[in-house]
N, C-alpha and C positions, 0 to 999 in steps of 0.2 A: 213348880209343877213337875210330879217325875213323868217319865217315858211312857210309862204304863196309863195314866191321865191322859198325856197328849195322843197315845194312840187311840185310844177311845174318844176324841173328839173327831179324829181321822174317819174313826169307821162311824160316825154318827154324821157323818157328813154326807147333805142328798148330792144328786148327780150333778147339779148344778154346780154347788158350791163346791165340791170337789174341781171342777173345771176352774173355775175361779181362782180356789187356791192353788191350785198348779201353775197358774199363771202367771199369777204375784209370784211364788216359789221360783220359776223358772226364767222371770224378770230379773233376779239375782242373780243368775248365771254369768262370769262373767267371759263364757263362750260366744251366748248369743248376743248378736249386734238390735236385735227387734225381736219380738216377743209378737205371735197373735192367736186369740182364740176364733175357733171357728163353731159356730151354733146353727141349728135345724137343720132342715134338710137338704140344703146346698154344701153340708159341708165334705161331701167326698171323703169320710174315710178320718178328717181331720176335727179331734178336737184342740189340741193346744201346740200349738208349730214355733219351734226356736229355729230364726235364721242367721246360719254363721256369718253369711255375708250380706251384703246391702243389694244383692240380686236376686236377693230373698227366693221365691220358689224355681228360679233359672239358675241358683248355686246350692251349694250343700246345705239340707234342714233334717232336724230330727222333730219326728210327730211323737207325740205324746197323748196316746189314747186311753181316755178317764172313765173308767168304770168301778161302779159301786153298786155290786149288790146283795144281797143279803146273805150270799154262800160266795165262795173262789169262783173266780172266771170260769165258767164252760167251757170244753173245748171248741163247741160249735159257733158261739162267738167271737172267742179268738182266734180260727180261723177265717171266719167271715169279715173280721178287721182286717185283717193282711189282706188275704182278697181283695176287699172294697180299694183298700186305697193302691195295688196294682196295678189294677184295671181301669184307675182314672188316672195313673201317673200313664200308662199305656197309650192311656187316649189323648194324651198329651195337653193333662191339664196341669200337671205338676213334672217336673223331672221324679222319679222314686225318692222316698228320704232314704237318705246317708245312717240314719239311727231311727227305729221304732221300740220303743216304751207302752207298757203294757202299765199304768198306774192304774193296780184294786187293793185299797185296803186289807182285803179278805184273801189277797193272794190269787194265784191261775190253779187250776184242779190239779191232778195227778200226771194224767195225760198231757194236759196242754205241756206243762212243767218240762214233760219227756221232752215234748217239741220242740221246743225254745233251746232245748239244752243238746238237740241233734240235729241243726239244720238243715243238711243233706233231705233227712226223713219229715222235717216241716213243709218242704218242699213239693216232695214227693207225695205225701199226705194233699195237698192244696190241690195239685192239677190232679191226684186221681179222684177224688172225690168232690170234683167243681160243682156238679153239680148238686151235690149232695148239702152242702154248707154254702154256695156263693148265688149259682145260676139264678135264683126267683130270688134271691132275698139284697141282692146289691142296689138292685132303686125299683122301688113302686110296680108294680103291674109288667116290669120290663123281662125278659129270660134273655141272659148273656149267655152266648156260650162258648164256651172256651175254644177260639181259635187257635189255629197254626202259630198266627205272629204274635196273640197275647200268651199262648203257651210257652213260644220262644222268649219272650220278656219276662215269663217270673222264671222260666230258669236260667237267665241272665241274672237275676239280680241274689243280691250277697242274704243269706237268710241269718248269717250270723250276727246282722245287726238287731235281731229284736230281742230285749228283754223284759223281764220282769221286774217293776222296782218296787222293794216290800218298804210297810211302816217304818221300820228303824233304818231304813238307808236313808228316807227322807229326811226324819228327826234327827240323823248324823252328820246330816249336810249341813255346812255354813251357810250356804244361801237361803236354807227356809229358818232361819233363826229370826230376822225380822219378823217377815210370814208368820211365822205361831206367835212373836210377841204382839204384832195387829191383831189376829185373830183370836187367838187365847189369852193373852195378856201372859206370857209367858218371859220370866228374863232369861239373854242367852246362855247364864253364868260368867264366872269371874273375867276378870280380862287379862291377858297379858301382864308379865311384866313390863316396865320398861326399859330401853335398851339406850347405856348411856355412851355417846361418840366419844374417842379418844380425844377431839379436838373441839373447842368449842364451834356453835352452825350460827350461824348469821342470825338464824332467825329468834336463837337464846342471848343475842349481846345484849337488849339492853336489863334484862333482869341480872346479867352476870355484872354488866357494868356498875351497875348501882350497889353489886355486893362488895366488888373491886373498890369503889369509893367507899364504901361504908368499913372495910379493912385499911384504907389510907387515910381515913377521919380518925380514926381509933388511935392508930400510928403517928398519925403528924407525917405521912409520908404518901408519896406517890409509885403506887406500885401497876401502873399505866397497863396492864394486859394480864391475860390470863396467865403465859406462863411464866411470870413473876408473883405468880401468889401459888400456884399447885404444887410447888416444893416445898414452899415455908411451912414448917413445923406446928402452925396453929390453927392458922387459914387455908393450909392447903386442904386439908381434912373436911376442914367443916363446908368449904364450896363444893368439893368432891359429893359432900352427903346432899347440899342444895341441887345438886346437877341430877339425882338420885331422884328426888324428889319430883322437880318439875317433868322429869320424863317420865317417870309414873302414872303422872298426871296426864300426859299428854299419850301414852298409850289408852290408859284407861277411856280419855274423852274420845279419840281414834276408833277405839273398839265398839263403844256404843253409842255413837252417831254413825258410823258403817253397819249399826242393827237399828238402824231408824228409831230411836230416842234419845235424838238430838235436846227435844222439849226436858226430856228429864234431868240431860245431862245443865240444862240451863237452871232447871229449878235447886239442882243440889252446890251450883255456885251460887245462888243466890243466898241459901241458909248458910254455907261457907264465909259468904260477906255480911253477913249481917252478925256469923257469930263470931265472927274477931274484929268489927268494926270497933268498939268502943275501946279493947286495949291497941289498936290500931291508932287511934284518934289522942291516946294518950301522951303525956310529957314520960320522954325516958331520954336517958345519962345524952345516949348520941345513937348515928343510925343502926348501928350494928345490935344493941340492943331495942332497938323497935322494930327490927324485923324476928329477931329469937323468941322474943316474946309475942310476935304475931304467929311463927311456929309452935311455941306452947299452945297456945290457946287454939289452932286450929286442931291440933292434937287432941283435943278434949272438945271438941265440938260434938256433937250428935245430931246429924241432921237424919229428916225425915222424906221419905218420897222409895220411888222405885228400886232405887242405885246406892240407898245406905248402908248394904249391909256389904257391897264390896268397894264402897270407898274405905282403905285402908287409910292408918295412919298419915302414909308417907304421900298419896294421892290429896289428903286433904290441907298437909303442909306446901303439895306442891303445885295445889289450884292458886295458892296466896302467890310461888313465883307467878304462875300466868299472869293473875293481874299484876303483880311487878311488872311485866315484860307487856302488857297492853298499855301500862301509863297508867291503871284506874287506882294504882298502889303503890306510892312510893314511901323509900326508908326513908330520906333525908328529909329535912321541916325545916 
């Protein structure tokens, strides 16, 4: 789905659900330790609050206030946002957040824009016109009015943390990549290469092991460890390319189980094993040749689901090491 799709599900999104996807979106973050949304009219200011630490609104939180509506943000809103949640951080129901986020699909207008991007004059804007934008309209039936020590508190506080976050900086975020594939059914795109260790990792020996014997079955010989076979001139090459393989494989599965379809990544080992079970299951010379030829044929596999069109060659030869290295695939018979 391109950019252009997905931001148009963004701005087709009511105020609720906008809240909602920020949520999940900002649940990836991995800044914040907790995640919470805040709804009606208890919520002071706050609709969706990331806390960096576990002392949640008594340490540093950035608010994240969601508005969608069917032009750019007003200015008279957005400063009745900052306002609002001042004046309760004031009254000492939150410490002030550390980061304010303006999330509208439609963008902030002209003016607010200026604001955001001069905080001195955001500021200055705020306590001369309190009452103009804040005083009747911060809770129900109430008139605040801008005291001495609430005055001295917003210009205390730093105005350079509030911005504006547009469609494409969301879409450009890794962490809303699951997010749009839950909601949209969107995939995150290709994965990584993978990156192969100069030495073998513990957690590759027993696929390497069994490629080790299946080079000393061949030979008549025992070539006991890895770096007795990475110089040889026939073997070393071809476990070089196995080693290629399985990390491929193991970025790719890394990549999208970290964008939450872990389910998908199961269903495309599934057609993997079934489509090279039968030359798998076959008589061949000895082990070195029933695992090459479980490489051919994963090679020409064509499985179907979400994730087929970036399992690459060497991903789908190097799903075969993984089940070598789980035990559900061995060369030798």
């Amino acid at each position: 789905m391109s950019k252009i799709s997905l931001a148009r599900h963004l701005l087709a999104l009511t105020d609720d659900e906008l809240e909602r996807f920020v949520r999940e979106w900002t649940q990836h973050k991995k800044e914040y330790v907790e995640v919470e949304r805040f709804t009606g009219p208890g919520d002071m200011g706050r609709d969706v609050v990331g806390y960096l630490t576990r002392q949640r609104h008594e340490g540093p939180w950035h608010n994240f206030q969601c508005k969608q509506y069917g032009r750019s943000l007003p200015t008279d809103k957005g400063v009745l946002e900052v306002g609002k949640i001042l004046y309760f951080s004031h009254r000492g129901e939150f410490i002030p957040p550390t980061a304010f986020f303006f999330v509208a699909p439609r963008g902030v207008n002209r003016n607010l824009k200026r604001l955001i991007s001069k905080p001195s004059e955001f500021r200055a804007t705020l306590i001369a016109d309190w009452n103009h934008y804040c005083a009747d309209k911060i809770s129900d039936g109430l008139q605040i009015t801008l005291t001495s020590d609430l005055r001295a508190f917003i210009e205390a506080w730093d105005f350079s943390v509030i911005r504006s976050i547009s469609v494409d900086e969301i879409l450009q975020d890794g962490a809303s990549k699951p997010v749009l594939y839950s909601w949209f059914d969107t995939i995150p795109g290709p994965p990584p290469p993978g990156l192969v260790p100069h030495d073998v990792e513990a957690r590759e020996m027993p696929y390497v092991q069994q490629l080790l014997d299946a080079y000393g079955e061949r030979d008549n010989c025992n070539f006991g460890n890895f770096t007795g076979v990475k110089d040889h001139q026939t073997y070393g090459p071809h476990l070089k390319m196995q080693r290629e393989r399985f990390f491929d494989a193991d970025a790719f599965s890394r990549f999208y189980r970290d964008n939450t379809l872990s389910e998908e990544i199961g269903l495309l080992r599934r057609e993997i094993s079934h489509g090279v079970a039968e030359v798998y299951r076959a008589n061949h010379t000895d082990s070195l040749a029933r695992a090459d030829a479980v490489m051919t044929q994963a090679a020409n596999v064509h499985p179907g689901g979400t994730l087929a069109r970036y399992a690459r060659i060497p991903v789908k030869q190097g799903i075969c090491h993984h089940f070598a290295n789980e035990g559900s695939m061995t060369w030798k018979k």
